[in-house]
LOTOR-360105 format. One line per field, with one value per residue (C-alpha): x, y, z; residue number from 1. Coordinates in nm, 2 decimals. Example, Ala and Ser with C-alpha at 12.3 -4.5 7.8 and 13.67 -1.06 7.14 Angstrom:
BEGIN
u	[1.23, 1.37]
v	[-0.45, -0.11]
w	[0.78, 0.71]
pos	[1, 2]
//
This chain:
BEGIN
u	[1.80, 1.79, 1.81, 1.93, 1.70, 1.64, 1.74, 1.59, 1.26, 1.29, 1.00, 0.77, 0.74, 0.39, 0.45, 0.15, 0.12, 0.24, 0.24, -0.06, -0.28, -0.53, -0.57, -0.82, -0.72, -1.03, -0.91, -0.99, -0.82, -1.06, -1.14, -0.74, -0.75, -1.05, -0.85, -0.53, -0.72, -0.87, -0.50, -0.39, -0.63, -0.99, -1.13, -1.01, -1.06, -0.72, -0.58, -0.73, -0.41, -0.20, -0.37, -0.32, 0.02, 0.16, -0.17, -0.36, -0.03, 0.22, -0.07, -0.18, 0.21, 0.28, -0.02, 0.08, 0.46, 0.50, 0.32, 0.61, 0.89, 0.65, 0.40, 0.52, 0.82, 0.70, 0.42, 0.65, 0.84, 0.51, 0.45, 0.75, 0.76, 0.42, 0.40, 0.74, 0.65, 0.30, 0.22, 0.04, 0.30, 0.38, 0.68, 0.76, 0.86, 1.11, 1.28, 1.31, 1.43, 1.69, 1.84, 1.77, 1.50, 1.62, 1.53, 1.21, 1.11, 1.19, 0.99, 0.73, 0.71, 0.73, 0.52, 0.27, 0.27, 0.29, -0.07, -0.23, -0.18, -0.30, -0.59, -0.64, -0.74, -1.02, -1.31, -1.22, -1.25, -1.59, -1.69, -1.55, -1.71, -2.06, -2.02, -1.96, -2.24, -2.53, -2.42, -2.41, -2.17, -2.14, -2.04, -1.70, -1.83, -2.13, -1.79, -1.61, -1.98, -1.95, -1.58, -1.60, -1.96, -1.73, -1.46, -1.70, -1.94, -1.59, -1.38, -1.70, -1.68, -1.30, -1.39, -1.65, -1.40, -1.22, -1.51, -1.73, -1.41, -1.37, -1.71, -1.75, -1.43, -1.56, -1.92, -1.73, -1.50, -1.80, -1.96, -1.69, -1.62, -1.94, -2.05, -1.69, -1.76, -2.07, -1.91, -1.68, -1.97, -2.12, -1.87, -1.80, -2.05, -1.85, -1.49, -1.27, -0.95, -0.68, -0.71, -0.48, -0.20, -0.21, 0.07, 0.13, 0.38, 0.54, 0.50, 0.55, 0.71, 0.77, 0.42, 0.30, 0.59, 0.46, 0.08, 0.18, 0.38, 0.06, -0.17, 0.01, 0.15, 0.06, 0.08, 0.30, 0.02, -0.18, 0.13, 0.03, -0.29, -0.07, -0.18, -0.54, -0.49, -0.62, -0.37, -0.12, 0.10, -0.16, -0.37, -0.12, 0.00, -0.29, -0.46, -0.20, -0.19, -0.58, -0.58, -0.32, -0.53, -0.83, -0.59, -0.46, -0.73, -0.96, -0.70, -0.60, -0.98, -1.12, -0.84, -0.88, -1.27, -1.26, -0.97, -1.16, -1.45, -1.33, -1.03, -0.99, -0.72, -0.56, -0.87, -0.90, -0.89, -1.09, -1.46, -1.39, -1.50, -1.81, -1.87, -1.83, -2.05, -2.35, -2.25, -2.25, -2.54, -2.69, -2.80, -2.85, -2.50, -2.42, -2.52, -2.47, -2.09, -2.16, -2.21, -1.92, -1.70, -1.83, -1.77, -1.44, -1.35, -1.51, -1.33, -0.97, -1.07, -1.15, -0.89, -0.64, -0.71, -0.75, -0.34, -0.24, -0.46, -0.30, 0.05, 0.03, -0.10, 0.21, 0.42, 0.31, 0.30, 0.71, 0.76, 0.86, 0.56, 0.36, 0.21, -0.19, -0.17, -0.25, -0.51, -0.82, -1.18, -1.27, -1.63, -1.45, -1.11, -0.98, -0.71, -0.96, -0.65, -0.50, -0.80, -0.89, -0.54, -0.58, -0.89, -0.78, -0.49, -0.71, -0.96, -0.71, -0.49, -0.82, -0.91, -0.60, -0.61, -0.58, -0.23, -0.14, -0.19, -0.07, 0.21, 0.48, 0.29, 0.48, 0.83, 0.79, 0.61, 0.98, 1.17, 0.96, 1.01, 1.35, 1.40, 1.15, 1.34, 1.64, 1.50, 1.40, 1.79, 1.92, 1.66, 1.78, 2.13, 2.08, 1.80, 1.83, 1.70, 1.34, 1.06, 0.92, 0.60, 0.62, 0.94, 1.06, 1.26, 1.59, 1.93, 1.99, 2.22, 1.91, 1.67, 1.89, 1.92, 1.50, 1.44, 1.68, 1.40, 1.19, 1.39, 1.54, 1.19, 1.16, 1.48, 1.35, 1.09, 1.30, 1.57, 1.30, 1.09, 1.12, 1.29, 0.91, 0.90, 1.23, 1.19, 0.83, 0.96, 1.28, 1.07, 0.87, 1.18, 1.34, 1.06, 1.06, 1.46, 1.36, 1.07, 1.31, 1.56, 1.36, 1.17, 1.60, 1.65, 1.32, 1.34, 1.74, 1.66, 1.47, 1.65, 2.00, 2.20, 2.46, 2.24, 2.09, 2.18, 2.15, 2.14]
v	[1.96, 1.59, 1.37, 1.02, 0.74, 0.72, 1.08, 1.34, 1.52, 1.78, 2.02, 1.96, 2.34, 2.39, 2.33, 2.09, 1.90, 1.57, 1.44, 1.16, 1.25, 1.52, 1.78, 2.09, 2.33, 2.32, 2.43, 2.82, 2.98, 2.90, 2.51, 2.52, 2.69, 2.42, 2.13, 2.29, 2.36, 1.98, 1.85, 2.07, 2.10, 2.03, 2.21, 2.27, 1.93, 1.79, 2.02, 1.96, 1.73, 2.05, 2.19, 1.86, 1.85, 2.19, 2.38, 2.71, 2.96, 2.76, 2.61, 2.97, 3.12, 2.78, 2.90, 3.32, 3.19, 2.89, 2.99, 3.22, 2.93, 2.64, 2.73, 3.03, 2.87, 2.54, 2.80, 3.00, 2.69, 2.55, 2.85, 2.92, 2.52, 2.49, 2.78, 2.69, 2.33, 2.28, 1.94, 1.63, 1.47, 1.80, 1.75, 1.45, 1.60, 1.87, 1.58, 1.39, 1.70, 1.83, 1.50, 1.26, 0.95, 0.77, 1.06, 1.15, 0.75, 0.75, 1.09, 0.98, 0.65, 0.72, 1.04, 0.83, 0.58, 0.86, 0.97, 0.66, 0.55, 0.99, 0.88, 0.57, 0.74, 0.94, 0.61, 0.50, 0.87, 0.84, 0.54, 0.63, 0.99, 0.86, 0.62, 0.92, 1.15, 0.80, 0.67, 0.33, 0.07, -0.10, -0.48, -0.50, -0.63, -0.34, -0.09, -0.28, -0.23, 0.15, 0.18, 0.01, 0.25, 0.59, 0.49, 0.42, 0.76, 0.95, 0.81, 0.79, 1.22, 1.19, 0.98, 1.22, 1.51, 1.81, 2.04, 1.84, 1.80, 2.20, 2.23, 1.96, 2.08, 2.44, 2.33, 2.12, 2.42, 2.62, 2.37, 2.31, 2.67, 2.79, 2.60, 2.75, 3.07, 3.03, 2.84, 3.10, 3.40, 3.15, 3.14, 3.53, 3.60, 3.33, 3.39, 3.33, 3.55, 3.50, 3.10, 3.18, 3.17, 2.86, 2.64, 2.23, 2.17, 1.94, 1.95, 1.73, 1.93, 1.64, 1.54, 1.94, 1.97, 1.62, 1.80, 2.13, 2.02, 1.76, 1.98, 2.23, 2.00, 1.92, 2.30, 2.10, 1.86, 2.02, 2.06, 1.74, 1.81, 2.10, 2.07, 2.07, 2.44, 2.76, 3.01, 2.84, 3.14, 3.39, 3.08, 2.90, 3.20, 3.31, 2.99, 2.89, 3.22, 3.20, 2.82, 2.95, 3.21, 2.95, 2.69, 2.94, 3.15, 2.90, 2.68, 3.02, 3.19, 2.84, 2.79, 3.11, 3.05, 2.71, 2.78, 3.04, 2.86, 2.52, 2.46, 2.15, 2.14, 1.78, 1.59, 1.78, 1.53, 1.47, 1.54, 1.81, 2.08, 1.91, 1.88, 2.27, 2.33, 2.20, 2.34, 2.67, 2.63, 2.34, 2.08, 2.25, 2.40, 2.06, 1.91, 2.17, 2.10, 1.73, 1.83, 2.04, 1.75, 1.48, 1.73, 1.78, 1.42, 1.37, 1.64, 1.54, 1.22, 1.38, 1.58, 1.34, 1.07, 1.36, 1.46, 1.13, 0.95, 1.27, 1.23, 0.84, 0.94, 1.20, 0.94, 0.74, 0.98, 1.01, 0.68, 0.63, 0.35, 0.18, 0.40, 0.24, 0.37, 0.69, 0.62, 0.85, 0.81, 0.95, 1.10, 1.28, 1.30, 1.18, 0.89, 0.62, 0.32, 0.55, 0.61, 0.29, 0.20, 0.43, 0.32, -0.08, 0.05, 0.28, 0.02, -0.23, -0.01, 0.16, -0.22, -0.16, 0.03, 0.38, 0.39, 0.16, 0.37, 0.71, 0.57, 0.71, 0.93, 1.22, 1.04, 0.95, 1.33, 1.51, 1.28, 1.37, 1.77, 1.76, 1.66, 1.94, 2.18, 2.05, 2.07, 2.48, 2.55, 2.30, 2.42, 2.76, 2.66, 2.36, 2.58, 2.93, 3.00, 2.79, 3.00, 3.12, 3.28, 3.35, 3.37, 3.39, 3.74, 3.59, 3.52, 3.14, 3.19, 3.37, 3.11, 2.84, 2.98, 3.03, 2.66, 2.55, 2.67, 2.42, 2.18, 2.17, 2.09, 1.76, 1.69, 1.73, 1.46, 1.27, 1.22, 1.17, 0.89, 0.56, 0.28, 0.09, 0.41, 0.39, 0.03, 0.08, 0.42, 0.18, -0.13, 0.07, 0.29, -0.05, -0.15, 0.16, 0.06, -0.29, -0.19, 0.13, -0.16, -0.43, -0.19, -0.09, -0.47, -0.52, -0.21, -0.18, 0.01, 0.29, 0.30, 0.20, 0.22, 0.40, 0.69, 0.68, 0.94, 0.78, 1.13]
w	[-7.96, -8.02, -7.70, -7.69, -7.56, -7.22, -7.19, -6.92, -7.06, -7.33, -7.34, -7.65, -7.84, -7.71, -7.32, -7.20, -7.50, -7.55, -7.88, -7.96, -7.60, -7.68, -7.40, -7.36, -7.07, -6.86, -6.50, -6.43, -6.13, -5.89, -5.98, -5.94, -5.66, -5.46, -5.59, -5.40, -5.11, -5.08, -5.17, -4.87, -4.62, -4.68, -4.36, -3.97, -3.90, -3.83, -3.64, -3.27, -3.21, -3.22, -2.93, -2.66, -2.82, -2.74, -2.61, -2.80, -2.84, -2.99, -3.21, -3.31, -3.32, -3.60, -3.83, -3.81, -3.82, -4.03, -4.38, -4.46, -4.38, -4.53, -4.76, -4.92, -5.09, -5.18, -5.35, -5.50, -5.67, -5.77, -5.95, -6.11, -6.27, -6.30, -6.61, -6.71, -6.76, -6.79, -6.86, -6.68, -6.45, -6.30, -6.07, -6.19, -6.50, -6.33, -6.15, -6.49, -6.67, -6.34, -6.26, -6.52, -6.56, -6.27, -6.02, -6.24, -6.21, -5.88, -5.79, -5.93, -5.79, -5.45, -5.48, -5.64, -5.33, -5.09, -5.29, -5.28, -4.89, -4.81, -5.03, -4.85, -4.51, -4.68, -4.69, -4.33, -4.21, -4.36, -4.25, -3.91, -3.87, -4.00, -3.72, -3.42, -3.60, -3.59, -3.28, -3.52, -3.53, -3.87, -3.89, -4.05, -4.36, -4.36, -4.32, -4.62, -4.82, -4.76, -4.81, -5.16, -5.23, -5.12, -5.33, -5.65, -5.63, -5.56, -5.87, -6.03, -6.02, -6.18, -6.44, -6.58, -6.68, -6.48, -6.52, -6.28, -6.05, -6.05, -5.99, -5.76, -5.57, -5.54, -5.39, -5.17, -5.06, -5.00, -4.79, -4.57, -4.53, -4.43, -4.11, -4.01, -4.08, -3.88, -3.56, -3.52, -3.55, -3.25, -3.08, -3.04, -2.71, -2.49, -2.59, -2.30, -2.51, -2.22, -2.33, -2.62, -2.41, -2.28, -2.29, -2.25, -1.94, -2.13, -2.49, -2.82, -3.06, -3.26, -3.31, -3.28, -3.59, -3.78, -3.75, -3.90, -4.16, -4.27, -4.25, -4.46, -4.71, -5.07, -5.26, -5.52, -5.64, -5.87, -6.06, -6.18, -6.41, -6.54, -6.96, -6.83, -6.66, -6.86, -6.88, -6.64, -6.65, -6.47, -6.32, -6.09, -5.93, -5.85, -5.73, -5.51, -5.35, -5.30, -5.19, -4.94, -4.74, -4.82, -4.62, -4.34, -4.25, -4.13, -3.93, -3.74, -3.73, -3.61, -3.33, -3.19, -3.12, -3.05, -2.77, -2.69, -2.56, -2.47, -2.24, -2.19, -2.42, -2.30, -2.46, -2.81, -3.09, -3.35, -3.33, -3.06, -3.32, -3.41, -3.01, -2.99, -3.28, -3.09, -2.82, -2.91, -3.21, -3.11, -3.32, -3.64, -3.64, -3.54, -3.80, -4.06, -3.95, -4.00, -4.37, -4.38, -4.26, -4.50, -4.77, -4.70, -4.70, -5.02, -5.17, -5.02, -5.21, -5.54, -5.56, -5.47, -5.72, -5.96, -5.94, -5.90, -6.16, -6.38, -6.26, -6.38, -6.68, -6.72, -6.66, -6.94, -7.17, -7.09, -7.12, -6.76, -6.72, -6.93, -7.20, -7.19, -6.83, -7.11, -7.27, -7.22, -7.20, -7.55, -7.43, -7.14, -7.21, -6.91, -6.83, -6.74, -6.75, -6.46, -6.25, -6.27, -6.10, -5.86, -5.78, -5.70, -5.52, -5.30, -5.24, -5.11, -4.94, -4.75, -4.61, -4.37, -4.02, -4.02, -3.84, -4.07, -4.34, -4.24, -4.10, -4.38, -4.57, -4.43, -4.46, -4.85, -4.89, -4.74, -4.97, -5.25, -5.17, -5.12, -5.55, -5.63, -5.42, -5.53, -5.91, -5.94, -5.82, -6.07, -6.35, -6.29, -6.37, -6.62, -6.82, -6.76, -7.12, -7.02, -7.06, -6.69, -6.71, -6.33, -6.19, -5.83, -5.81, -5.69, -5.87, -5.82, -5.45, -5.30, -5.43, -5.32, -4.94, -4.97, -5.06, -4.76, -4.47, -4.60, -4.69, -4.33, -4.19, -4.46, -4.30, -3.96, -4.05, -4.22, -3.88, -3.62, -3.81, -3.61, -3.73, -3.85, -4.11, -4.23, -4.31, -4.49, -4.70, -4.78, -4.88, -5.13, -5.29, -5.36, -5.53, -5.74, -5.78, -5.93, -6.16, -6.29, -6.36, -6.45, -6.73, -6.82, -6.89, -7.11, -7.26, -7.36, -7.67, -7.47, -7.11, -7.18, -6.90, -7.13, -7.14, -6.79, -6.57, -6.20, -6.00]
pos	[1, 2, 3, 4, 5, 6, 7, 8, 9, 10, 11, 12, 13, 14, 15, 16, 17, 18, 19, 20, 21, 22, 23, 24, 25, 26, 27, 28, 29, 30, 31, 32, 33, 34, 35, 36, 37, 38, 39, 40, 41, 42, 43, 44, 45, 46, 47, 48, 49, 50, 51, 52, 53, 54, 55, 56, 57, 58, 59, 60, 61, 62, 63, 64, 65, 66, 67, 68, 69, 70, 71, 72, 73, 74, 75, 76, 77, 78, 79, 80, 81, 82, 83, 84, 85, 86, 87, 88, 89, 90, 91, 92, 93, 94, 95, 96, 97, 98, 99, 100, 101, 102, 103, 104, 105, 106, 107, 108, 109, 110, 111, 112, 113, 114, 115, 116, 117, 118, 119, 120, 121, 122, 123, 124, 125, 126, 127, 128, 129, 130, 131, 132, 133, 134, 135, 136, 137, 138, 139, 140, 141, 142, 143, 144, 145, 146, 147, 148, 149, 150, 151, 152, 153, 154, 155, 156, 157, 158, 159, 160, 161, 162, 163, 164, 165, 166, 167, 168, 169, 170, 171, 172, 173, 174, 175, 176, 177, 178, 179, 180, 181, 182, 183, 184, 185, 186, 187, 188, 189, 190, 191, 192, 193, 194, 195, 196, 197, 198, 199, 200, 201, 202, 203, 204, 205, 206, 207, 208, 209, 210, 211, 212, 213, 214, 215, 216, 217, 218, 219, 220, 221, 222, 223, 224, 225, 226, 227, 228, 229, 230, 231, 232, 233, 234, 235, 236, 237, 238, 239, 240, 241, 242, 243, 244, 245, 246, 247, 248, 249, 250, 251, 252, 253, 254, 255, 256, 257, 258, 259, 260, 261, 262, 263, 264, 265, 266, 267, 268, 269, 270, 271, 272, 273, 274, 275, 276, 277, 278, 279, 280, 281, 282, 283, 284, 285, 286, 287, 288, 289, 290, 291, 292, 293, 294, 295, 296, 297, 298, 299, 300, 301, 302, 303, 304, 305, 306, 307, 308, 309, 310, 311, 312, 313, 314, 315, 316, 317, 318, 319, 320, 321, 322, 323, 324, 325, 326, 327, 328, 329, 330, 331, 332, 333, 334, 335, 336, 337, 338, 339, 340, 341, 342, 343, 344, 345, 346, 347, 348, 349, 350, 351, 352, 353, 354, 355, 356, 357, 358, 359, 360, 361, 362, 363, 364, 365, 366, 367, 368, 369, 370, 371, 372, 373, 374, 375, 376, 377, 378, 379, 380, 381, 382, 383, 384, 385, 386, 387, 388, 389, 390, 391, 392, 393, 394, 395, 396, 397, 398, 399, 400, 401, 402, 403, 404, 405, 406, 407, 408, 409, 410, 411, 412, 413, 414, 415, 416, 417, 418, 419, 420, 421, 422, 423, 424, 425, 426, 427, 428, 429, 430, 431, 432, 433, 434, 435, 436, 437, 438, 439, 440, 441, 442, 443, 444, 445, 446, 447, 448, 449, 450, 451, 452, 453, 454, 455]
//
């Protein structure tokens, strides 16, 4: 079928190609499945706020309780859009093709933002924890050296190709699973088990909420380098159902033993699992969790600017931005114009304080979700004929009840943001709402309003 200009997406005839950007599927199941796991999670660390918030049961109730409201559909949809529609841009490209290019631009810009600020917070987490594990205290222009040094070596790993990422994201995992594994061995001979049902007097299920959902957020996002997947139809499927017991398990199996042998549950925060590492292996397992903690910041940060960098580059390829923001590395195959944006927006963004920076990553992220879940309902109706290697068993009613138990916890975050959030998130859709219109006026003969379905 013929589309008119400014159209939603069609789907080329081989899904994950796009006609003049050459692509060889290099991602095997479990390089997919250490880039979802870094998107995700990236290690226990994180999760110590959940325990002052709420104390150790309702911490270990949300892990053994929430995957199967949370994680498990969002999976499910990833998998079911990813091998139908298998190309770079991900879910950018359902949005475009469910709702038209004004809700595809708009995805994309905002979950584009929403990637770069979450990648922000990885080179002042490094700078910050190198400072607690040396006892040093860098100068500010010393922290704006090391900042601009982690950002470089990092992006410096994406622009030599996927295989390297998919390696370097699976030596990462291992790294950051390991000293885990071995805390939670070392902490078996002093487990206090009656700990675990602790309780806060008076808890903050907002924030103990806000923590969960973050910490178990991003499944979607490797949607995004979906023409560089081998076999998506078996592979996605299967990595996202390893990256989620990768994810899970060690949350739950490091709560338990850290609970279990610490209780002053008031004063966990960050760095209280590096605490109980030495004291429980000393300072070898100390520092062997040091490792594991630098690892998993470096590969948060590799694999974010690896499904954003790709999700820019999708978006070129569609026409929705600038199509140079396409062009690949011919050596490596990779979209260097896009990496390279990524890169200046990260390094500015990164100079600003930390609660500056998180500050509506989780607001933009439920926005963002609430299209895709929106999209597999509508794609089901729209496109019932589309192709879907791996499809969720339910008739379109079912599937549409399923995607409402997460979607009710985007709007949970959504309704108990403060008014400083609302007014950030708002700031930057409007700019998307200018740039969409702006590109309408330049453009006329490619984005005519005439053809532009707004929603």
């Amino acid at each position: 079928m013929k589309m008119r200009k400014g159209e939603a997406t069609e789907l080329p005839q081989e899904p994950g190609e796009t006609k003049g950007v050459l692509h060889h599927r290099r991602l095997d199941t479990w390089a997919l499945a250490a880039l979802l796991f870094f998107n995700v999670s990236g290690g226990p660390i994180g999760t110590e706020g959940l325990v002052s918030s709420v104390g150790p049961l309702y911490s270990i109730l949300g892990f053994l309780i929430l995957p199967f409201f949370w994680c498990f559909p969002v999976g499910l949809m990833t998998a079911e859009l990813s091998t139908a529609i298998s190309k770079d841009g991900g879910y950018v490209i359902w949005v475009d093709m469910a709702f038209g290019r004004f809700a595809g631009f708009m995805m994309g810009w905002m979950s584009w933002a929403s990637g770069v600020i979450d990648n922000a917070l990885y080179p002042g987490m490094f700078v910050a924890f190198m400072q607690d594990s040396l006892g040093w205290n860098f100068s500010p222009h010393y922290k704006e050296g090391i900042i601009f040094m982690f950002n470089t070596v990092m992006t410096c790993t994406n622009v030599v190709g996927l295989e390297v990422v998919g390696t370097a994201s699976i030596i990462f995992c291992i790294l950051v699973l390991l000293p885990v594994a071995v805390l939670i061995i070392a902490c078996f001979p002093s487990m206090k088990v009656s700990a675990w049902a602790a309780t806060k007097k008076h808890p903050d299920w907002v924030m103990w909420i806000n923590l969960m959902l973050w910490n178990t957020s991003g499944f979607d996002a490797t949607s995004t380098v979906g023409s560089e997947v081998v076999d998506p139809g078996t592979t996605y499927p299967k990595a996202i159902l390893i990256s989620q017991f990768l994810v899970v398990a060690p949350y739950l199996l490091m709560l338990l033993a850290a609970t279990a042998v610490d209780q002053n549950f008031g004063e966990y925060e960050n760095g209280t699992y590096n605490a109980i590492a030495i004291q429980q292996g000393g300072y070898f397992l100390g520092a062997l969790f040091t490792i594991g903690t630098v690892a998993g910041v470096m590969g948060m940060y590799v694999s974010d600017m690896t499904c954003y960098a790709y999700q820019l580059s999708g978006m070129a390829e569609e026409g929705m931005v600038p199509r140079v923001l396409a062009t690949q590395l011919p050596r490596f195959e990779t979209p260097i114009v896009s990496i390279a944006v990524c890169f200046i927006f990260v390094q500015v963004i990164s100079q600003l304080p930390f609660q500056e920076i998180l500050v509506c990553d989780n607001f933009l992220y439920a926005i963002c979700l609430l299209l895709e879940l929106a999209s597999v309902v509508k794609l089901r109706m729209s496109h019932p004929d589309l192709e879907r290697p791996f499809r969720i068993p339910l008739s379109t009613l079912p599937l549409a009840l399923l995607m409402l138990i997460p979607a009710s916890f985007c709007f949970f975050i959504l309704f108990t943001s403060t008014a400083r959030v609302l007014c950030v998130a708002g700031g930057i859709a409007l700019i998307g709402v200018i740039i969409f219109f702006l590109n309408s006026l330049c453009k006329p003969d490619e984005t005519s309003p005439e053809y532009m379905p707004l929603l």
